[in-house]
C-alpha positions in Angstrom: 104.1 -27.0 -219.6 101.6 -25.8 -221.7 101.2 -24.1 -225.2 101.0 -21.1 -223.4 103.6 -21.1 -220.8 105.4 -17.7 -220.8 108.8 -19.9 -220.0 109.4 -20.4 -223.5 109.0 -18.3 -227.0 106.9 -19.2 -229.8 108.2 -22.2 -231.7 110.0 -21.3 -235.4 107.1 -22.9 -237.8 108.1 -21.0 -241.0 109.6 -24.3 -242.0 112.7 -22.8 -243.8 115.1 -25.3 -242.6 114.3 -28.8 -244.4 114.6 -31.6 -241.9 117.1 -33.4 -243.5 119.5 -30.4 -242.7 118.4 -29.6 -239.1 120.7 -30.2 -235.9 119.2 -31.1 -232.8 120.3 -31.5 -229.7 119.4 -34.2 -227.1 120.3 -34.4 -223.4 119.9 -38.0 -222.0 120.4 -38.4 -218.3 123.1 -35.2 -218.4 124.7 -36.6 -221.4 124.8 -34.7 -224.5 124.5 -35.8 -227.9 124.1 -34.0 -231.4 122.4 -35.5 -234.4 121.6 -34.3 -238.0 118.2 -34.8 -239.4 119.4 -37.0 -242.1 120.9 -39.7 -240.0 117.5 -39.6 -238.3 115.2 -39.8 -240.9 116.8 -43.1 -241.6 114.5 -44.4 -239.2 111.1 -42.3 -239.5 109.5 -44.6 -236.9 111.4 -43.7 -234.1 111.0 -41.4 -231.3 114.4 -39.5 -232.6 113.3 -38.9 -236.2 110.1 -37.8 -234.9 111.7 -34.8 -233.0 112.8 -33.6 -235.8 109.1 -32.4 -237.1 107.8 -31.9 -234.0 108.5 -28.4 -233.4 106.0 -27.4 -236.1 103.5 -29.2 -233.9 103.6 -27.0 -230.9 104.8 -27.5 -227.2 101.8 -30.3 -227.0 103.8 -32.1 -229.7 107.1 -31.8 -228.2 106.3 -32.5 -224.6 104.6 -35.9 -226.0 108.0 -37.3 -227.1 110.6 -35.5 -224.3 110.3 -34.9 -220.4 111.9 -31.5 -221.3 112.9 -28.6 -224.0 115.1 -25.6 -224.3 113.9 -23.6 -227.1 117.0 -21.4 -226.9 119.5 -24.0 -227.5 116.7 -26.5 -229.0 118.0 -29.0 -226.6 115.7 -32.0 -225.8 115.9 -33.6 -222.3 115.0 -37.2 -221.6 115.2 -39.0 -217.9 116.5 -41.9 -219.4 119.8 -44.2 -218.8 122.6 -43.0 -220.8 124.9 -46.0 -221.0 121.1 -47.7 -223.0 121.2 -44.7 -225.3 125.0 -44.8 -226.2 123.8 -48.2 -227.5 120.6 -47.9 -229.1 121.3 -44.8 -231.3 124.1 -47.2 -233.5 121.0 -48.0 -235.3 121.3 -45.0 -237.3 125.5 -45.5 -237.9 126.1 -49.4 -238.0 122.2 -50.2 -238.8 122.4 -52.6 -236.0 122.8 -52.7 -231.7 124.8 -54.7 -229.3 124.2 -54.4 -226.0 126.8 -53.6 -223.5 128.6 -55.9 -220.8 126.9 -54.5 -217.5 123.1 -53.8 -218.6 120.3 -55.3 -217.4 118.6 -57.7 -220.7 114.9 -56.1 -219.8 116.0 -52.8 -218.7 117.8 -52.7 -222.4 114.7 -53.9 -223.8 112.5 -51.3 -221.9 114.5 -48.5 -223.6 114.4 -49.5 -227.0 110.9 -49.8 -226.9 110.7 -45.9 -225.4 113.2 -44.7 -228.5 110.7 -47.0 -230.5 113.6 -49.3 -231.8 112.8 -52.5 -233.6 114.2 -55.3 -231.6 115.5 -56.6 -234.9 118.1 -54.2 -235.1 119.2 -56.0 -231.6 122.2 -58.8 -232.8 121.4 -61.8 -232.1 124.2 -62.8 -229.4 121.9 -60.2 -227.1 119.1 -61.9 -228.7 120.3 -64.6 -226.9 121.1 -63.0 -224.1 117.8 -61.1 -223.4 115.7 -64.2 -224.3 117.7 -66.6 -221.2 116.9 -63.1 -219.0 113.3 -63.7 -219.9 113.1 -66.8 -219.1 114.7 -66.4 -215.8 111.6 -63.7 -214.8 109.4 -65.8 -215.7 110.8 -68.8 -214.0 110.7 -66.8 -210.8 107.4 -65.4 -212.0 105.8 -68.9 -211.9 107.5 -70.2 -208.3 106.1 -66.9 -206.9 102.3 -67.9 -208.1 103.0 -71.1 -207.3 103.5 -70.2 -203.3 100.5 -67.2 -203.8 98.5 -70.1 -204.7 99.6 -72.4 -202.2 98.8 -69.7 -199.4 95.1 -68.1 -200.6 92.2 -69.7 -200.4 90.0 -69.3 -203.2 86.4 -69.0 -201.6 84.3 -69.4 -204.3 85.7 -73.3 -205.0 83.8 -76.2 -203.3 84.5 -78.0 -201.1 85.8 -81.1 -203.5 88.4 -78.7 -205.0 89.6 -77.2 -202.0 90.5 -81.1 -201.0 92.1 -81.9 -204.3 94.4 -79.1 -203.8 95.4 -79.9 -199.8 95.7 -83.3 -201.0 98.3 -82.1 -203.9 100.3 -80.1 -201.8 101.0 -82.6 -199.4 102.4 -85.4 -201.8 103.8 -83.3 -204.3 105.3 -80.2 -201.9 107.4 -81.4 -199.1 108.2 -78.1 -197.6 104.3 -77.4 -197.4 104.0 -79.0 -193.6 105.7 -81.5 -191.6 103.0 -84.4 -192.5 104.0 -83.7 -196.2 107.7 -83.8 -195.2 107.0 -87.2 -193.3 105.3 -88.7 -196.4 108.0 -88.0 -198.6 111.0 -89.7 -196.4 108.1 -92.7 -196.5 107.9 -92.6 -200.2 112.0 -92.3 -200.2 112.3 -95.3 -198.0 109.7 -97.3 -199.7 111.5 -97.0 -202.9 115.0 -98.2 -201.3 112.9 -101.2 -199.6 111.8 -102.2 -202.7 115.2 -101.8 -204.6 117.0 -103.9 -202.0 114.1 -106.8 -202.0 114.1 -107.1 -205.8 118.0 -107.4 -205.2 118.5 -109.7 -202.3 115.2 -111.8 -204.3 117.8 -113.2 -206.7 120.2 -114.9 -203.6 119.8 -118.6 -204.3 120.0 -119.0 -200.1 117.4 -116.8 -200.0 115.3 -118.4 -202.4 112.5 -121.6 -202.0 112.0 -124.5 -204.6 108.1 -124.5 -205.3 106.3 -128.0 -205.8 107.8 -127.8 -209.7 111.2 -128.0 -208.3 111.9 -124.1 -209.1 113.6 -121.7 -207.5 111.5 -118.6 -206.3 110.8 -115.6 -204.2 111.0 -116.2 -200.3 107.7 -115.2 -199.0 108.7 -112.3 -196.4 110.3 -110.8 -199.5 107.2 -111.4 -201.6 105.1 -110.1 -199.0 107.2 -106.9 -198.3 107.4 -106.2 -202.2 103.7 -106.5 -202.5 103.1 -103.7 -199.8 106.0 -101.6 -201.1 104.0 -101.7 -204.8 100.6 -101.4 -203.0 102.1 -97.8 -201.3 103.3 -96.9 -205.1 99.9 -97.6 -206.4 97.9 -95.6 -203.5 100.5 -92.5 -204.1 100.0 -92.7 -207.9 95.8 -92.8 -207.6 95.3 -90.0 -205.2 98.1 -87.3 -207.2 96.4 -88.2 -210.4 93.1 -87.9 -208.5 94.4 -84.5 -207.6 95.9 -83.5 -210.3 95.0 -80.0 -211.9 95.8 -81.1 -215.4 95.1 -84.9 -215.6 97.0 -84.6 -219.5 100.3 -83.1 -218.3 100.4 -85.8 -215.5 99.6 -88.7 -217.2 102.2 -87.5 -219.6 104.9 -86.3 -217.3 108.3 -88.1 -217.7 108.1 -89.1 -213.9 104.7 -90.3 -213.7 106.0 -92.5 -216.7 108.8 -93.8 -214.7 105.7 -94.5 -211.8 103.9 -96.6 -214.2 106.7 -98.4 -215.1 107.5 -99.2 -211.7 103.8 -100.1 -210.6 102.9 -102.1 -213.9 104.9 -105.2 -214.1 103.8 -106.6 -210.9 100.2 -106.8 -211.9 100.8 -107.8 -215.4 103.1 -110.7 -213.7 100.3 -111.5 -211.0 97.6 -111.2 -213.8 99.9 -114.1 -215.7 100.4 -116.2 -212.9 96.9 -116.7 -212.4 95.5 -116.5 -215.9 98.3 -116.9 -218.0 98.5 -120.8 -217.4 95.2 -121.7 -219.2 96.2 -119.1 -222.3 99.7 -120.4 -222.8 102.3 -123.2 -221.5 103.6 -122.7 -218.0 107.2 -122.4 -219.5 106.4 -119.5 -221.7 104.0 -117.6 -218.3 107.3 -118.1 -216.5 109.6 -116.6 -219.2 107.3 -113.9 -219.3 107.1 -113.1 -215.4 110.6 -113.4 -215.3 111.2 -111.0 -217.8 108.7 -108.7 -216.4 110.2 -108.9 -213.0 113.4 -107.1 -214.8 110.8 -103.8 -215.7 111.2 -103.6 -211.7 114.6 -101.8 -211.9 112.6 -99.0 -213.5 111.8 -97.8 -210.0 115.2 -96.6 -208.4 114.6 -93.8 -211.0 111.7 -92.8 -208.5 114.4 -91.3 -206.6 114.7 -88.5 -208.9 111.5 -87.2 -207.6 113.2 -86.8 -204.2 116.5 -85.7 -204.9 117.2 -82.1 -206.0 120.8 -83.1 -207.2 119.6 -86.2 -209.7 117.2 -84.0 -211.3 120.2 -81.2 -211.7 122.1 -83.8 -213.0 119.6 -84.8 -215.5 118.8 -81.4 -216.6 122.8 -81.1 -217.2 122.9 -84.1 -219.2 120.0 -83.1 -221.6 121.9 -79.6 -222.1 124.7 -81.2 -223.0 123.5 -83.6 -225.6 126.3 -81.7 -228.2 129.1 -82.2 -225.9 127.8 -85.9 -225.4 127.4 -86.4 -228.7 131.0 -85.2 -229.7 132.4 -87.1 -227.5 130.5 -90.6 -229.3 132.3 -89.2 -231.8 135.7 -89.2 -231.1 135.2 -92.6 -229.8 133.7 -93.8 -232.5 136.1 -92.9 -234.9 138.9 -93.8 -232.7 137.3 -97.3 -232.3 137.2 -97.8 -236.1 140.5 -96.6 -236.7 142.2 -98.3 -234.0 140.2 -101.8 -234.4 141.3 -102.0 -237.8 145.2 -101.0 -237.5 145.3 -103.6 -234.4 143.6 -106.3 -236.8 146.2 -105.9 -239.6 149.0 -105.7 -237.3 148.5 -108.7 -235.7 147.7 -110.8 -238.8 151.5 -112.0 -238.3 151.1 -113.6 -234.8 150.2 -117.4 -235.0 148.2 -117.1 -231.5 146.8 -113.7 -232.7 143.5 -112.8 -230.6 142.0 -110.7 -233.5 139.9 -112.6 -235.2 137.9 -110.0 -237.1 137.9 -106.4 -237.5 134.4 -106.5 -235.8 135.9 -108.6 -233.1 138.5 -106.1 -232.7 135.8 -103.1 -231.2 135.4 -105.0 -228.2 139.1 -104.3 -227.8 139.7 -100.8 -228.8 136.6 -99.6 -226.8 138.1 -101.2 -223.3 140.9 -99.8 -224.4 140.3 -96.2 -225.5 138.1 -96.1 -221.9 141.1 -97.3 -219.8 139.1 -100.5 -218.4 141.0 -103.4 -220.2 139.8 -106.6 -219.3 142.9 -108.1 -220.5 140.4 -111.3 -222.6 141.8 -109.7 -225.8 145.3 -107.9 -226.0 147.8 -107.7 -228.6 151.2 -109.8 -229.0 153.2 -108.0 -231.1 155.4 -105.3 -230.6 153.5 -103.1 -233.6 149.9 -104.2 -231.9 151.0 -102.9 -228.4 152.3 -100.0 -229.7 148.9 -99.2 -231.2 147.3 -100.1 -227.7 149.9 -97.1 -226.1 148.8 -94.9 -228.6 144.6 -96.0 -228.4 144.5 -95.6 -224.8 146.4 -92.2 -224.7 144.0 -90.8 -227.4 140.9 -92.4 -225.4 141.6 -90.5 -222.2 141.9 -86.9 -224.2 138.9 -87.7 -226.3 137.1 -88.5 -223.4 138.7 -85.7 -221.5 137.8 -82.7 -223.8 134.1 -82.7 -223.3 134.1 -83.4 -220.1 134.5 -79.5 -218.8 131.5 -77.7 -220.8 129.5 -81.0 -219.2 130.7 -80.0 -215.7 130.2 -76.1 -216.4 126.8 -76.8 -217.5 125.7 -78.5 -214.7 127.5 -76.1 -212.3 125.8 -73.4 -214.0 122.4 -74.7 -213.9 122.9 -75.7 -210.0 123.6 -72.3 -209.5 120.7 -70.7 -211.2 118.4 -72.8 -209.7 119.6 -71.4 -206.2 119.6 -67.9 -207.3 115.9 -68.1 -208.3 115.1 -69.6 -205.6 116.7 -66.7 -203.4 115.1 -64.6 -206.0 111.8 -65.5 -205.5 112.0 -65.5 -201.6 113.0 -62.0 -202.2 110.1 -61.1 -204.1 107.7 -62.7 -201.4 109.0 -60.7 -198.6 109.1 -57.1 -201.4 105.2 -58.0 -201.8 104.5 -58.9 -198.1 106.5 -55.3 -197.5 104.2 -53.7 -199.9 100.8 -55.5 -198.6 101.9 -54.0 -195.1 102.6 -50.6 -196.0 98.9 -50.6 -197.7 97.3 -52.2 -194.7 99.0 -48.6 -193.4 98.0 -46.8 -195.9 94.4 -47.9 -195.9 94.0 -48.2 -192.1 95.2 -44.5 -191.5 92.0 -43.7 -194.9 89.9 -45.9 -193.0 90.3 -44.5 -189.9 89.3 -41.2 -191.2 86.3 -42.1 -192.9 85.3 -44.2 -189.8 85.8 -41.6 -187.4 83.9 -39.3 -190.0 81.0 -42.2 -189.9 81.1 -42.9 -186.0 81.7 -46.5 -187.0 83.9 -48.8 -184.4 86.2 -51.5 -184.5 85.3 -54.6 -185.3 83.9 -53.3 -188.8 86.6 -51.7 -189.6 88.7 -54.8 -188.9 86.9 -56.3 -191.5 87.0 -54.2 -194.1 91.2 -53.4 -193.8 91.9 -57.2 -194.1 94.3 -58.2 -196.5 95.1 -61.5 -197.3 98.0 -63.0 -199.7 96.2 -63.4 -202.7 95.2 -59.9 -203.3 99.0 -59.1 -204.2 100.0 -58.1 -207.0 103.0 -58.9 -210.0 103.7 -57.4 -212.5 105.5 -60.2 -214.5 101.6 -62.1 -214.3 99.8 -59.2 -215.5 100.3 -56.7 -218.4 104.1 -55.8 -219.2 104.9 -52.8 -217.6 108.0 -49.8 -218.7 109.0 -48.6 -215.3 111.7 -51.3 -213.6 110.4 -53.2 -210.7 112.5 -55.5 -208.5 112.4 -58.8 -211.0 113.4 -55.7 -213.3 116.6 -55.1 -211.5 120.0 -56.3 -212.9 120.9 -58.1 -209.4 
C-alpha cells in the first residue's frame, strides 16, 4: 500500500480543519469507535493522538500507525483485540485504566504498549495483578531452563565442570535418574535414623555409667549417630563442591539448617578431647550437653525432601499479617482477661492469682482451650470470666485461621499449575524442534541432492539437539502472544 496506489485518492493536506476539531474514525477488530481530536490530543504521545496529524504525512505515515485506511469514510483499521481497546482508551475520559475480569495481565500489557499507553495510567489493583502474572512467566521461564540445562551438554566446558554439574543433579534433582532417586530416600532415612537415636539416647535403660559414675550414650547408638553425621557431612562437601554459586549456597536457609545439624557434633567431640585441659570437666560437660540439644536442628532436613513442608512454610511466611493479627487478639485478650480474673478473685481466701503477671499463664491456657487445671478460678465472678476468655479465644484464634488455609491452598495449587505449565512448554518446543528438523531435512535434501552429497553428512548437519531451542521469556520481550502468553 503505497503512496501511489490507485486504491485510494490523494490525502486532504490543505490543513483547514484544526486537529483539535477533527473526527476520526477507528475500527478495532470490527468494532467501531468515534473520537474527537481534542480528547486525543490530551495524550500527544499516543498512537491515537498521532492519527490525527498523520494524514498530512501521506499514506507512508498512515500505514506506519494502522494495518488499514478508508479514505472515504477516514476510517482507521487495526487487527487488534477489542475487549483491550474498550479499556485502554478510558485514558483519555477517566485519565486512568482498569483492566477487565477475563484478560490475559501480559496480553493487556502488550496492547497498551502498541496504543503507546503509559503503564501509569494502569490502577494499581491491575498493577498488582499484572505484576503476580509476571512473575508466574518467569517462574515457569526459569523451571524450563533449568530442564534445557539439565538435558544439553555444553561442549566447550571441561571435563571438571561437566562432573560438577552430574554430580549436582544427582543430590540436588531426584527426578534426574533412579541413582539420584535412591540417594535421596538414603538421605530421608538417614535423617529419621538420626532423629530416633538422639531420642531413644536420652532412655536411662538405654544408657551406661562411664568410670565418673555418669550416665551416657550407649555405644551402638554413638556409633550409628557418628555414621549418620559422617553421611551429612560427605552430602554437604560434595553439593558445595558442586555448587554453581558457592555464595547463594553457603547462604541458603537450608544449607544453614545443614550446618546446624552437622556442627555440634564436632564442636562437642573437639571438647571432649581438648576441652578438659582448657576448662573444668564440669563446665566441658555442660557444654556438650548443651550442644547435643543443637541436634534437634536436623528433623528440619526433612524439608528438603518433602514438597508439602516447604508449601507449608512458604504459606506461613505469606501469612505473617494474618499471624500477626492473630498475636494480637491474644495478646490483648490475655491482658484484659489476666487482670479482670486477678481483681475478681482478690475476695477468695485460697485465691490462685497471685499476681497479675502470674495470672497470663492462666488466661493463655485458657483463651487456647488447653487448661491445665494448676491455676483456675473459685469464684462465681472468676469463672464467669473463664466462660467468657475461652469463648473469645477460640473466635480470635478462629478468624485468621481461613486466609492462612486459602493461602496455602492457593500457593499448593500454583505450584502444580506451573509445573503442568512448564511440561507443556517442553513438549510446544520439542513440537517446534521437530517440525524444523522437517523443515530443514526437506532444504537439506534439496541442496544435497543439488550437491550429490549422501547420507551420513547430511545426518550430521540436520542434528538438532535440546539446547538449541528457543524462549522467548529468556531472550528479548517480544509483542506477538506466544503460549506462556496465553491466558490459560
Amino acid at each position: 500500500k503505497m503512496a501511489g496506489d490507485s486504491r485510494f485518492p490523494d490525502v486532504d493536506t490543505d490543513g483547514s480543519e484544526r486537529s483539535e476539531e477533527m473526527e476520526i474514525v477507528v475500527n478495532v477488530g470490527g468494532v467501531r469507535q468515534v473520537f474527537y481530536g481534542d480528547n486525543l490530543n490530551q495524550y500527544p504521545e499516543t498512537r491515537l493522538a498521532e492519527l490525527v496529524n498523520c494524514l498530512s504525512g501521506g499514506y507512508d505515515s498512515i500505514f506506519s500507525l494502522c494495518d488499514d485506511y478508508d479514505p472515504g469514510k477516514r476510517e482507521f483499521y487495526f487487527d487488534r483485540d477489542p475487549d483491550a481497546f474498550k479499556c485502554i482508551i478510558d485514558v483519555y475520559y477517566f485519565g486512568e485504566i482498569h483492566m477487565k475480569k477475563g484478560i490475559c495481565p501480559i496480553c493487556f500489557k502488550n496492547e497498551m504498549e502498541f496504543w503507546k499507553v503509559d503503564l501509569k495510567f494502569l490502577d494499581d489493583c491491575c498493577k498488582a495483578h499484572l505484576s503476580e502474572k509476571k512473575e508466574e512467566l518467569e517462574e515457569i521461564a526459569r523451571r524450563v531452563q533449568l530442564i534445557l540445562d539439565d538435558l544439553g551438554v555444553d561442549a566447550s566446558e571441561n571435563r571438571w565442570k561437566r562432573c560438577q554439574k552430574c554430580i549436582w543433579k544427582f543430590l540436588e534433582k531426584p527426578e534426574s535418574s533412579y541413582p539420584a532417586r535412591v540417594i535421596a530416600v538414603l538421605s530421608f532415612l538417614f535423617i529419621l535414623i538420626s532423629s530416633v537415636v538422639m531420642c531413644v539416647g536420652t532412655i536411662p535403660d538405654l544408657q551406661v555409667v562411664d568410670a565418673e559414675g555418669n550416665r551416657m550414650e550407649h555405644p551402638t547408638l554413638d556409633s550409628i549417630e557418628t555414621a549418620c553425621i559422617g553421611w551429612f557431612t560427605m552430602e554437604y562437601v560434595l553439593r558445595l563442591i558442586s555448587s554453581p554459586n558457592k555464595f547463594h549456597f553457603v547462604l541458603s536457609f537450608m544449607n544453614i539448617v545443614d550446618v546446624l545439624a552437622i556442627l555440634p557434633f564436632y564442636v562437642s567431640l573437639t571438647l571432649t578431647h581438648l576441652g578438659a585441659k582448657l576448662m573444668e570437666l564440669s563446665n566441658v560437660q555442660q557444654a556438650v550437653q548443651a550442644l547435643r540439644i543443637m541436634r534437634i536442628a536436623r528433623i528440619f532436613k526433612l524439608a528438603r525432601h518433602s514438597s508439602g513442608l516447604q508449601t507449608l512454610t512458604y504459606a506461613l511466611k505469606r501469612s505473617f499479617k494474618e499471624l500477626g493479627l492473630l498475636l494480637m487478639y491474644l495478646a490483648v485478650g490475655i491482658f484484659v482477661f489476666s487482670a479482670l480474673g486477678y481483681t475478681m478473685e482478690q475476695s477468695h481466701p485460697e485465691t490462685l492469682f497471685k499476681s497479675i503477671p502470674q495470672s497470663f499463664w492462666w488466661a493463655i491456657i485458657t483463651m487456647t482451650t488447653v487448661g491445665y487445671g494448676d491455676i483456675y478460678p473459685k469464684t462465681t465472678l472468676g469463672k464467669l470470666n473463664a466462660a467468657i476468655s475461652f469463648l473469645c479465644g477460640v473466635i480470635a484464634i478462629a478468624l485468621p485461621i481461613h486466609p492462612i488455609i486459602n493461602n496455602f491452598v492457593r500457593y499448593y495449587n500454583k505450584q502444580r499449575v506451573l509445573e503442568t505449565a512448564a511440561k507443556h512448554e517442553l513438549e510446544l518446543m520439542e513440537l517446534n524442534s521437530a517440525e524444523g528438523k522437517a523443515a530443514g531435512s526437506r532444504s537439506e535434501l534439496e541442496d544435497l541432492s543439488r550437491e550429490g552429497k549422501e547420507g551420513p553428512f547430511y545426518s550430521s548437519r540436520i542434528k538438532v539437539s535440546h539446547s538449541d531451542t528457543f524462549i522467548h521469556l529468556l531472550s528479548e520481550e517480544k509483542h506477538y502472544r506466544t503460549r506462556l502468553q496465553s491466558c490459560k
